[in-house]
C-alpha positions as CSV (number, residue, x, y, z in Angstrom):
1,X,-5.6,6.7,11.2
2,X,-4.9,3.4,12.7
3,X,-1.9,3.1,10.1
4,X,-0.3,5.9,11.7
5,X,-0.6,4.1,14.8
6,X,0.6,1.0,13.7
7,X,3.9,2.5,12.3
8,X,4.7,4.4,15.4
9,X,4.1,1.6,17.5
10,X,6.7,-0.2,14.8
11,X,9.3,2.4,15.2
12,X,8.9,2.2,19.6
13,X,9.3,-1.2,19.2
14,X,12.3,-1.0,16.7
15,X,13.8,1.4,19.4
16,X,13.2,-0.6,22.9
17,X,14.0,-4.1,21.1
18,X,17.5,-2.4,19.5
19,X,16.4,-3.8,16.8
20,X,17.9,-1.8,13.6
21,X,15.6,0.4,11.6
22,X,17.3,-0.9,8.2
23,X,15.8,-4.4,9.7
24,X,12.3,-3.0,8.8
25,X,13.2,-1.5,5.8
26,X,14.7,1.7,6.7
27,X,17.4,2.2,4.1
28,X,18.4,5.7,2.7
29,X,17.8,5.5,-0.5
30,X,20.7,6.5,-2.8
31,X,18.9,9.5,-4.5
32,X,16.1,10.7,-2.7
33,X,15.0,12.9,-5.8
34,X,15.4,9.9,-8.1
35,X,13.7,7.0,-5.5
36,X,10.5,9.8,-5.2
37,X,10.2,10.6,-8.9
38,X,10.1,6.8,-9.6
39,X,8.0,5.9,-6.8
40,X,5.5,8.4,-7.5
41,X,5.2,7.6,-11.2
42,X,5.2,3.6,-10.5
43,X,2.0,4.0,-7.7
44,X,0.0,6.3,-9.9
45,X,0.4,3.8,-12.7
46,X,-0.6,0.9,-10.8
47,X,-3.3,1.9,-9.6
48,X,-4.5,3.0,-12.6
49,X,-3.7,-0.4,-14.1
50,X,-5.1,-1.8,-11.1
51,X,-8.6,0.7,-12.0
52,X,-8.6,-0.1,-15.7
53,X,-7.4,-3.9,-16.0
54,X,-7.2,-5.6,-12.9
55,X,-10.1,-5.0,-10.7
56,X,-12.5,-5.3,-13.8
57,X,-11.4,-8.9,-14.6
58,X,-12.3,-9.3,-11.0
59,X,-16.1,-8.0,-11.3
60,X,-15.1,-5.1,-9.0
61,X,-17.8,-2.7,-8.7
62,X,-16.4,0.5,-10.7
63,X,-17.8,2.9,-8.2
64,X,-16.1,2.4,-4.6
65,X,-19.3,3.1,-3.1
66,X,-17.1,3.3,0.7
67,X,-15.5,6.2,-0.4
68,X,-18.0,7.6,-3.2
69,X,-18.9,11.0,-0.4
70,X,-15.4,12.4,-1.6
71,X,-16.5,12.6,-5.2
72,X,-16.4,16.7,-5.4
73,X,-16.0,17.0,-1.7
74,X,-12.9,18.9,-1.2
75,X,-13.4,19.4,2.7
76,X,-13.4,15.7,2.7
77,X,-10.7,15.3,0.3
78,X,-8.0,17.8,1.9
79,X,-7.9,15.7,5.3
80,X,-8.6,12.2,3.7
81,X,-5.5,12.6,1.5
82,X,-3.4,12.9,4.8
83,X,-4.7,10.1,6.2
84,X,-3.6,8.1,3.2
85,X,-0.5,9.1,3.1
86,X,0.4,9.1,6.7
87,X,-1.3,5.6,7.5
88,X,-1.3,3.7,4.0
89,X,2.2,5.2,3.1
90,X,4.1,5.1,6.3
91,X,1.8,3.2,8.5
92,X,0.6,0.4,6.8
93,X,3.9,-0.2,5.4
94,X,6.1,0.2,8.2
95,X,3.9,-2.2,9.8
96,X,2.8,-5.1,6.9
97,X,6.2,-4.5,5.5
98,X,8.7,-3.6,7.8
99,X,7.8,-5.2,10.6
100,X,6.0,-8.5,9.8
101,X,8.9,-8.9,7.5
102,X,11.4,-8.5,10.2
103,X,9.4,-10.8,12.8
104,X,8.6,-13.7,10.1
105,X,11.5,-13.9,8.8
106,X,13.9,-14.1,12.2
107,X,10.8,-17.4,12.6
108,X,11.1,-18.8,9.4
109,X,14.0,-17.8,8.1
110,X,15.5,-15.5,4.9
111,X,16.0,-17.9,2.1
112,X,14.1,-17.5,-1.1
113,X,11.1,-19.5,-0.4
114,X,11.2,-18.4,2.9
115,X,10.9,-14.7,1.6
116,X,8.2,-16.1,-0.9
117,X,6.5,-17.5,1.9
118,X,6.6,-13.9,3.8
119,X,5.1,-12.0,1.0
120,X,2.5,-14.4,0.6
121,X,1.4,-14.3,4.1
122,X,1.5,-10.7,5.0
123,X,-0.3,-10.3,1.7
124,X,-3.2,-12.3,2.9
125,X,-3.0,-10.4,6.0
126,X,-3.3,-7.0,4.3
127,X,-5.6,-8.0,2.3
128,X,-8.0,-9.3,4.6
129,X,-7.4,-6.3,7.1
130,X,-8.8,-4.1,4.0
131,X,-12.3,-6.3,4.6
132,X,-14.2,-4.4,7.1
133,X,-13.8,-1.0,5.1
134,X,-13.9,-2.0,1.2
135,X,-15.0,-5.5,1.5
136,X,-14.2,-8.5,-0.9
137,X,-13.0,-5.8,-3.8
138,X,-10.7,-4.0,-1.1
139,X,-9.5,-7.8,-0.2
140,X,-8.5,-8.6,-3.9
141,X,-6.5,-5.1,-4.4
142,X,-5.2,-4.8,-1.3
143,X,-4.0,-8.6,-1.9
144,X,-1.9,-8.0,-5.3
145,X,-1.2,-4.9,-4.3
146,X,0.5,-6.7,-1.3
147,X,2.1,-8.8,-3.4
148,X,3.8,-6.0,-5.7
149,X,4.8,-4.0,-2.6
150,X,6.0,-7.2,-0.7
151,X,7.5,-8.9,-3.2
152,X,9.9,-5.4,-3.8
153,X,10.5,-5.2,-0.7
154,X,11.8,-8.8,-0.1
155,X,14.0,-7.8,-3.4
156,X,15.0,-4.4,-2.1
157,X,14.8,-4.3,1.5
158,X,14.2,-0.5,1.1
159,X,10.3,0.5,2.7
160,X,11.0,4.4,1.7
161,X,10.3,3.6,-1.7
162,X,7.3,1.6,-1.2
163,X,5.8,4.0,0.9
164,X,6.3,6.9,-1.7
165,X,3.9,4.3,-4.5
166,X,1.7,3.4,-1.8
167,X,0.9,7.1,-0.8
168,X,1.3,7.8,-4.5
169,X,-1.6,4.9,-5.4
170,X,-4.0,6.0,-2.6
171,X,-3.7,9.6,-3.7
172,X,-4.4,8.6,-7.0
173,X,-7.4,6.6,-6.1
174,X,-8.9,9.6,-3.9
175,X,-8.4,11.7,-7.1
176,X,-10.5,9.4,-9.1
177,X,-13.2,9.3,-6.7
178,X,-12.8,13.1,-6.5
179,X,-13.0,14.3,-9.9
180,X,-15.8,11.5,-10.3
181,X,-13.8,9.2,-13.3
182,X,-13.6,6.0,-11.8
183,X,-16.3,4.6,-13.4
184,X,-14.7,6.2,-17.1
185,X,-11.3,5.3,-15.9
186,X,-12.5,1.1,-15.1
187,X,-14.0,1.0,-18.3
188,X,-11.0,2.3,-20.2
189,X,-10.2,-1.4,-21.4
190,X,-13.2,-3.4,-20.5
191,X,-16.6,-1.6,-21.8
């Protein structure tokens, strides 16, 4: 839950600095219905892709033994999904996102490079801060999937939509673990 604390503590600071909330990303998306169904779709798929190609060419484990309890454990599963979507989806994005975005680039600026340099760094520093819970595998997802979320960001400026894949990927992955696939589902390509 410490996402969720880490995106309020974003949006206090937004609102004592005055600093805008479209300066961390929040922008009303034209169509809500249309930036969701998109979203959605795109964060399932990745992680899929993520599951199947990806984390396989990495030597990732196929089991993610951290989280393997959930695997038919629907008292587990009901609260864990809020927790993913609440502190991956809005927390961890407001924050990694949004705000490190906002803060690095008033330091180092907003051209191109700059913006490269941006989702580079707070890439690393997602990755890393998945270390503790999901070790070196966690680090190389979290990493390139810091990279696809950063990297539409710095071409967007619009966190809702990233927050809608992110939720959308974490609830994917819990629903792998939960109906026990993700060994079948990382050995879709790769036997």
């Amino acid at each position: 839950m410490i996402g969720a604390i880490m995106g309020v503590l974003v949006l206090v600071w937004a609102q004592e600095s005055h600093t805008p909330w479209r300066d961390i990303g929040y922008v009303r998306p034209r169509s809500w219905i249309r930036s969701v169904a998109i979203a959605s779709v795109v964060g399932v798929v990745f992680k899929l892709v993520m599951k199947a190609v990806v984390m396989p060419m990495f030597g990732a484990d196929p089991i993610n033994q951290r989280y393997h309890y959930l695997t038919g454990n629907l008292a587990a599963l009901l609260p864990m999904i809020f927790v993913v979507i609440i502190g991956g989806g809005f927390g961890e994005e407001t924050f990694y996102r949004g705000f490190l975005f906002e803060r690095l680039g008033k330091l180092i600026g907003s051209s191109t490079a700059a913006k490269a340099a941006i989702v580079l760094i707070t890439s690393v520093v997602f990755g890393l801060a998945h270390y503790s819970d999901q070790g070196l595998a966690g680090v190389e997802q979290a990493m390139i999937t810091g990279l696809a979320f950063g990297t539409t960001f710095a071409l967007t400026g619009s966190l809702f939509p990233i927050m809608i894949a992110h939720a959308a990927f974490d609830v994917t992955a819990l629903a792998i673990i939960y109906w026990d696939v993700e060994s079948a589902v990382a050995h879709l390509i790769f036997k």
